[in-house]
N, C-alpha and C positions, 0 to 999 in steps of 0.2 A: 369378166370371168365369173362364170358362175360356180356354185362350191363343188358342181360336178365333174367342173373342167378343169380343176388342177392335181388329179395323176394322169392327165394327156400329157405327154410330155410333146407329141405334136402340137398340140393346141398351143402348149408353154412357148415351143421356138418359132411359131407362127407370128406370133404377136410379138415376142421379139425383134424379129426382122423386121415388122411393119414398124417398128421404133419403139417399143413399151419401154419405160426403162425401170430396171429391176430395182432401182431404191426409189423410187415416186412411193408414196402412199396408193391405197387402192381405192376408188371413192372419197377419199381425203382419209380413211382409217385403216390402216393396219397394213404392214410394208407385205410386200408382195413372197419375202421368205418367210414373214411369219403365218400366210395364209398356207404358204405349202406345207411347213411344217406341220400344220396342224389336217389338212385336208388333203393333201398331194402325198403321190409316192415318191421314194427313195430317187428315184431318175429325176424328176422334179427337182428334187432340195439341191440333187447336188448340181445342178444343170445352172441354180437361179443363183446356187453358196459361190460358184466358180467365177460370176458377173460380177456380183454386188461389191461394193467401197467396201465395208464390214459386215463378217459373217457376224459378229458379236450386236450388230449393231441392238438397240435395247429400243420397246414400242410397248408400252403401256406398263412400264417396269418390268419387264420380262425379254429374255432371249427369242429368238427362232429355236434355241435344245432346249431352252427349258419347257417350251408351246410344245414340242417335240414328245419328250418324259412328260408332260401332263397330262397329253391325250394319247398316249400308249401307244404311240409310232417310234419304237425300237429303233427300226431301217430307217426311219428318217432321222433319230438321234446318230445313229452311227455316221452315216451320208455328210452329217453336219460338223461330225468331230475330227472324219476324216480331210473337212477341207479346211480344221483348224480352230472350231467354237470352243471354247473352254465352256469342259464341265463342271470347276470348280468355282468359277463366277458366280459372288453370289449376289442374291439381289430377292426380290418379294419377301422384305421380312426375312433376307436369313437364310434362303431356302436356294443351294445351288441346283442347277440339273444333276447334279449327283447325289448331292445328298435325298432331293426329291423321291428319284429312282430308287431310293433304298427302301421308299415304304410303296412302292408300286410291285406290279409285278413280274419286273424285268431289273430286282437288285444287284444282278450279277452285269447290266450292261457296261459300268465303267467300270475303270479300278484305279482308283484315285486315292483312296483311305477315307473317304467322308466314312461319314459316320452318322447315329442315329443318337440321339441320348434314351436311358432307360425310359421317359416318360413319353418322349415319342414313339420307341418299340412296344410299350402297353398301346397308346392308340391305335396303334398298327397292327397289333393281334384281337385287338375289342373290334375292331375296323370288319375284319374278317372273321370272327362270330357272330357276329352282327349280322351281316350280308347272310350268311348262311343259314341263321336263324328265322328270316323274314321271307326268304325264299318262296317266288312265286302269288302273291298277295295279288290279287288283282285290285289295287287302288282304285281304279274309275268312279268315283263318285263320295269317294272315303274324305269324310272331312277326322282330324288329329290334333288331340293339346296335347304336346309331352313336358310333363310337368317336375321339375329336378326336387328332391328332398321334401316330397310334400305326399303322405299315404291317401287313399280313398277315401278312406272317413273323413279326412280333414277338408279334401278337395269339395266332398258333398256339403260339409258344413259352408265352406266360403260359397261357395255358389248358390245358399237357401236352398239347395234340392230336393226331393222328396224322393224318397226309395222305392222303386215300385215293385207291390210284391208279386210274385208268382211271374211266369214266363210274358213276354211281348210275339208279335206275328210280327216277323221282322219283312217279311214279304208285305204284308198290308202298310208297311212304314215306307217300304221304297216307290209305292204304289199313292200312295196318300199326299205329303209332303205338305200337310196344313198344319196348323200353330199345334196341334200335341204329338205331331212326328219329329220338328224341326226340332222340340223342345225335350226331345226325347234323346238322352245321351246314356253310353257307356261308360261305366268308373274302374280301374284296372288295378290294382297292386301289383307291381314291376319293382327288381332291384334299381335301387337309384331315384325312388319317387313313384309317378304314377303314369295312368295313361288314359285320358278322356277321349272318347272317338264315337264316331256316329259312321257306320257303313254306307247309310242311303244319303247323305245333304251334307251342308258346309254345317252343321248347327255345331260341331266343338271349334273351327274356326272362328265362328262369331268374335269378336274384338272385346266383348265384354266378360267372356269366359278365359281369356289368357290375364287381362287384368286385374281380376276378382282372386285366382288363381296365384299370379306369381306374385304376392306380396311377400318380401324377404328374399325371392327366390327368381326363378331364370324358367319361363317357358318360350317353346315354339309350337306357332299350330299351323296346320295345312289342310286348303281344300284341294285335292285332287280335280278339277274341272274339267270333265270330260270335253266340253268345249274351247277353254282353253289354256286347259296346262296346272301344273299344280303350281298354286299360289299359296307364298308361305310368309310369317309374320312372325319375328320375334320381339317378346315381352321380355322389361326386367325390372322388378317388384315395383309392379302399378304403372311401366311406361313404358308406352310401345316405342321400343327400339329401331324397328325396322320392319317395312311392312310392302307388300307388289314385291316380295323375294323369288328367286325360282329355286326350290331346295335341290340339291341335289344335279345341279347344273353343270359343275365342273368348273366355273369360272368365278372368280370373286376381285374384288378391287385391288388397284394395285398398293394401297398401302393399306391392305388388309393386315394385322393381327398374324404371327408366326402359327399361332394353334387353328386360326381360320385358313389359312392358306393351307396347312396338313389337310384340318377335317374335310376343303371342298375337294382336294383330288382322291380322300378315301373314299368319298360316299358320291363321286360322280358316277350319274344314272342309277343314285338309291336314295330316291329325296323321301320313304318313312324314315329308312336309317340315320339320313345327314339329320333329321328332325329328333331323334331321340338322340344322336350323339351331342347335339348342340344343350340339349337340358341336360344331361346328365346322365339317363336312364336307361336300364341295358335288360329288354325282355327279353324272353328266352327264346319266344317263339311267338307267333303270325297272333292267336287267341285275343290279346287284349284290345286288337284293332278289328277281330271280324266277331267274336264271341264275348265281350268281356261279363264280368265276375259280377257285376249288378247293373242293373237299368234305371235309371233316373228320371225325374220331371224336374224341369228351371221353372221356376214360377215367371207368372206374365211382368216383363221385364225392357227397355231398351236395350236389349242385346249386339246392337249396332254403335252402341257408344264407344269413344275411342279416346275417353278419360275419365277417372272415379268421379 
């Protein structure tokens, strides 16, 4: 099955009858109702929910409803409840397909009574000024540190930078990309910390500028790779945490962290947002990543290092 092939519901009972059987794994990963859920329409889910041993059954600590409410297939959450998946199972950290669905945006699909606590409904309305705020960015080539509790001035002190005065040709930088373009970053004052960013290259990505940066503190950086895919990396005071991340992905491990599993279904297919939500820091608008408030130089440096 390829991932085009499962809202065929022909396709689905074809392979049936030749013998598939609906709880094998698919490749040896991921049962065959959690790929509908996530991929397949409504006729689908209920077609394979109607076969299988357990609609509930559980693949990589998750549901088929919860695969369901994560990637914002409604019709397939309902399809699934009606052949008997419990909404209120919970499981990732805490996080039922009901309760999940309350910070998405189809809170009205159960009615169970979950609930949200206050500091999950802050997330969930930052979530959604956020998104609104960033609106239309064309990242392609955007490399980002988003930096938590740390102002510009102080970012440019850890990093030895030099303030460069008067205006830069930002067109001659995307054109250039030799040692004083790479070296050439943005410094941003943003509520909640800062924002270092370079619109033409990875250079606020560099591994030595989130390290320099988060001492005390919690950064993420990201190269947008027009080639392949945005590559994201988080830092925490001087040690890289986590690094080959895909921000904004929509999927995270199964025994990810209760405030991780929220932030990856808010900011799925908004990997600047997931990246500023992950440090802390809440701009108001697109500016510090395509305009920011001063131009820098890193002095000549291993910017590839990936420890102080």
């Amino acid at each position: 099955m390829g991932w085009h092939s499962w809202p065929d519901l022909g396709e689905v009972r074809a392979r049936l009858a030749a013998g598939a059987d609906p709880n094998s794994l698919v490749r040896g990963h991921g049962r065959p109702l959690h790929h509908a859920a996530r991929l397949g329409s409504a006729e689908v889910v209920a077609e394979l929910a109607r076969l299988v041993d357990d609609v509930d059954a559980v693949d990589d600590g998750r549901t088929a409803l919860w695969v369901a409410v994560n990637e914002d297939k409604p019709d397939n959450a309902r399809a699934l409840v009606a052949a008997g998946a419990d909404p209120d199972r919970p499981m990732m950290a805490g996080w039922s397909p009901a309760r999940l669905s309350l910070a998405g945006s189809t809170p009205d699909l159960f009615d169970t009574g979950a609930a949200l606590t206050p500091e999950e409904e802050a997330a969930v309305a930052e979530a959604r000024r956020l998104i609104d705020a960033l609106a239309g960015i064309d990242d392609d080539g955007l490399s980002l540190c988003c930096v938590g509790g740390v102002d510009a001035a102080e970012a440019v002190r850890r990093l030895d930078a030099t303030v460069i005065e008067g205006e830069i040709d930002v067109e001659e930088m995307w054109d250039g990309l030799d040692d004083d373009s790479i070296l050439t970053l943005g410094v941003t004052d943003v509520p909640g910390g800062c924002v270092v960013s370079q619109p033409w290259a990875y250079g606020a990505s560099m591994p030595l500028v989130a390290l320099l940066l988060s001492a005390g503190t919690v950064c993420y950086d990201m190269y947008a790779n027009p080639k392949s895919g945005n590559q994201g990396e988080s830092t925490h005071d001087g040690v890289i945490t986590g690094s080959d991340l895909h921000p904004g992905g929509g999927w995270c491990a199964a025994d990810a962290p209760a405030a991780e599993v929220l932030r990856t279904f808010l900011y799925r297919n908004h990997a600047i947002e997931y990246c500023c939500a992950y440090a802390g820091v809440r701009p108001t608008d697109a500016r510090p990543f395509l305009e920011p408030d001063r131009w820098v130089r890193l002095p000549a440096r291993d910017w590839w290092a990936i420890s102080l």
